[in-house]
C-alpha positions as CSV (number, residue, x, y, z in Angstrom):
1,X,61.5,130.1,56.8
2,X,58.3,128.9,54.5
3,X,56.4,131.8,53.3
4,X,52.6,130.5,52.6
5,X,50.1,132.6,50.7
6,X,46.2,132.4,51.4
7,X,43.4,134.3,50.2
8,X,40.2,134.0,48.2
9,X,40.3,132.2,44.7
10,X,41.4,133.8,41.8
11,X,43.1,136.9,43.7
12,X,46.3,136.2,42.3
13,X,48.3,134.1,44.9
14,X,50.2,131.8,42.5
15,X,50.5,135.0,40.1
16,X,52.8,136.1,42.9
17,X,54.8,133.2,43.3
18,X,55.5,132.5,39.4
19,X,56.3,136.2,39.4
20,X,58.9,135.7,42.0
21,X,60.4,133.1,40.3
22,X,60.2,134.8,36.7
23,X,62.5,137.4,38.1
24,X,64.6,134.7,39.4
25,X,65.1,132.1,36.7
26,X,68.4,130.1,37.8
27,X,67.0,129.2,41.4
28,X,66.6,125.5,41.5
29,X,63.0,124.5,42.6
30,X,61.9,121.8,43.9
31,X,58.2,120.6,45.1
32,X,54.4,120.7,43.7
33,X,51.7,122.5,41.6
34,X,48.4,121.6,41.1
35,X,46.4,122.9,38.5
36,X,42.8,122.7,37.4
37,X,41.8,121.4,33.8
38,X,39.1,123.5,32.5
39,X,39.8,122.5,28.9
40,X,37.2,120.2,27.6
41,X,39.9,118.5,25.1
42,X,42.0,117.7,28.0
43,X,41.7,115.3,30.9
44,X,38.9,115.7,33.2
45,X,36.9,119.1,33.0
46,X,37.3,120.1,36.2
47,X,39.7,117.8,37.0
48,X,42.6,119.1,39.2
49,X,46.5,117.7,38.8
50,X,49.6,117.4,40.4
51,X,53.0,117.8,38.7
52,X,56.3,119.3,40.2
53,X,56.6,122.8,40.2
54,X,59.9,122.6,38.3
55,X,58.1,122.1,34.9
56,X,56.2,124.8,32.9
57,X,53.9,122.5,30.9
58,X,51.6,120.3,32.6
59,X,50.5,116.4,31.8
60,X,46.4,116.5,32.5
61,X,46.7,112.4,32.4
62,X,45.3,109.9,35.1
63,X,48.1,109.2,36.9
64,X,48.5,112.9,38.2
65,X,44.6,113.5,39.0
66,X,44.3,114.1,42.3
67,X,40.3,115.6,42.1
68,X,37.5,116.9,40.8
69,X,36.3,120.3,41.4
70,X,33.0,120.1,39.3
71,X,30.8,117.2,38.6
72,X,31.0,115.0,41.6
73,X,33.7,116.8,43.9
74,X,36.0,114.2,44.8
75,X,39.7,113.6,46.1
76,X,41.8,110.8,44.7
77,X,44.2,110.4,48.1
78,X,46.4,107.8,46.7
79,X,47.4,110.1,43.6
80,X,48.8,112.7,46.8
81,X,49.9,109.7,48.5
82,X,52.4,108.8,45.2
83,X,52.9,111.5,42.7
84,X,53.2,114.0,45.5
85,X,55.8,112.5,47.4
86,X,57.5,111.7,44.2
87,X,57.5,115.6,43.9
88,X,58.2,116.3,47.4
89,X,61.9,114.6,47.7
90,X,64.3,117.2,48.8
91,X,67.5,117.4,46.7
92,X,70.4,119.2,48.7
93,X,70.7,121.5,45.3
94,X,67.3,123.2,45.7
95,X,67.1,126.6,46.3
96,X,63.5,126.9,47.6
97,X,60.4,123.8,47.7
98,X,56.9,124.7,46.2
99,X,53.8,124.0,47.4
100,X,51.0,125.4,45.5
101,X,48.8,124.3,46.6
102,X,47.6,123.0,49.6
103,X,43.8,122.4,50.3
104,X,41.1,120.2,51.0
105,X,41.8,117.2,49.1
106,X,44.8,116.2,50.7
107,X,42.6,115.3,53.9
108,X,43.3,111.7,53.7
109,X,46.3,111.2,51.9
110,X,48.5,110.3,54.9
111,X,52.1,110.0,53.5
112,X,51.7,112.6,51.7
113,X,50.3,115.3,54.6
114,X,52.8,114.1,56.5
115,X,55.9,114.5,53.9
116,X,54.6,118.3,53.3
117,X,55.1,118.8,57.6
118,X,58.0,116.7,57.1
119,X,59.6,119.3,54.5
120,X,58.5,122.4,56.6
121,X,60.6,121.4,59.1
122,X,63.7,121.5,56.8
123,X,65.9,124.5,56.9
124,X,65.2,124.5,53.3
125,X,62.7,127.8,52.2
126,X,59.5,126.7,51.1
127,X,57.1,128.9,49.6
128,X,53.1,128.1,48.7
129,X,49.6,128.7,48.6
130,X,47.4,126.9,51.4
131,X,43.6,128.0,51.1
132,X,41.8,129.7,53.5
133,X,40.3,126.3,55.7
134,X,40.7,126.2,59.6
135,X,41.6,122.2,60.1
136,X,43.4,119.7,58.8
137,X,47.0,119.8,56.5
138,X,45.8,123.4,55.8
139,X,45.5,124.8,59.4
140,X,49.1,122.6,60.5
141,X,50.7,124.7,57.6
142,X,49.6,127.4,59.2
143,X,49.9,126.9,62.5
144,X,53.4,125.4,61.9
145,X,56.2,127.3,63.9
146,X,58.2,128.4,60.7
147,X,55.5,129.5,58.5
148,X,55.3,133.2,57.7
149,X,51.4,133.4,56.2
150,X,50.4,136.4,54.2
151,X,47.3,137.2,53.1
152,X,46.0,138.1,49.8
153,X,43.5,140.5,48.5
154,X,42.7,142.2,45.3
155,X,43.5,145.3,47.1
156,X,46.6,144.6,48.5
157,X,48.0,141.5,46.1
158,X,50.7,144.4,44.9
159,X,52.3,145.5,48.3
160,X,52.2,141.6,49.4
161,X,54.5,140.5,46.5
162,X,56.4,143.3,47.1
163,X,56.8,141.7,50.9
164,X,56.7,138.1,50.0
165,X,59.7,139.1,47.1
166,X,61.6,141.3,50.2
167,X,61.4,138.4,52.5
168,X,62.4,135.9,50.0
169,X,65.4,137.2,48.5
170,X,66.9,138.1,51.9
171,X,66.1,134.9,53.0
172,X,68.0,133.5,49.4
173,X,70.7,135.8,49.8
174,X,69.7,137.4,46.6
């Protein structure tokens, strides 16, 4: 089963997965994170990066830009297109894949939008965040046949980890 999260900005959708996985420290992870740079003595302000999900710190360096969200809103495909399916290879001892997140800026990186489908169909558990956009990678994530897609609010961000974390541990036999 993959569990994907979706919701606004800033209502707490990767808060819920690193939650999950703070409560469960010895699962093996594989898969992505992205994360925005809004640090001026780092990287690109604005900037947005790849790295696998796997590591707590986080390299703001060229070679994992993937985009800008301010100044000039652009997508660096080929970064997805290496770096993410660098981070996407499935090792047999992962417990669960991460994808978080999946959005607009993946629209033309090829390999890599179809190495995310590629993983979903794995009986491996992925969980992630895809934003709230009807077409492209996003909408196939959501529209794909093992993807369980929950919602998040402010209001109900609470009794959806609460779900996501029942779902996830029976599904991990934990």
């Amino acid at each position: 089963m993959n569990i994907f999260l979706t919701g606004n900005i800033q209502v707490g959708k990767s808060t819920i997965i690193n939650k999950f996985l703070s409560a469960h420290p010895n699962l093996k992870v594989g898969g992505f994170k992205t994360v925005s740079n809004f640090d001026k003595s780092l990287g690109v302000y604005g900037g947005v990066y790849i790295g696998p999900a796997s590591e707590d710190s986080f390299r703001f360096n060229e070679d994992c830009h993937v985009g800008n969200r301010v100044s000039g809103k652009k997508a660096f495909p080929n970064i997805f297109d290496i770096k993410g399916l660098e981070y996407l290879k499935i090792d047999d001892s992962y417990d669960l894949i991460i994808m978080d997140e999946i959005g607009f800026m993946e629209t033309n990186a090829k390999k890599f939008s179809k190495a995310v489908l590629d993983v979903l169909d794995l009986d491996m558990p992925v969980i992630g965040v895809v934003k709230p956009i009807m077409k492209g990678l996003p909408l196939n994530v959501k529209m794909h046949e093992k993807t369980k897609l929950l919602e998040v609010t402010i209001d109900n961000r609470d009794y959806i980890y609460n779900e996501f974390k029942t779902i996830l541990e029976k599904e991990l036999d934990l």
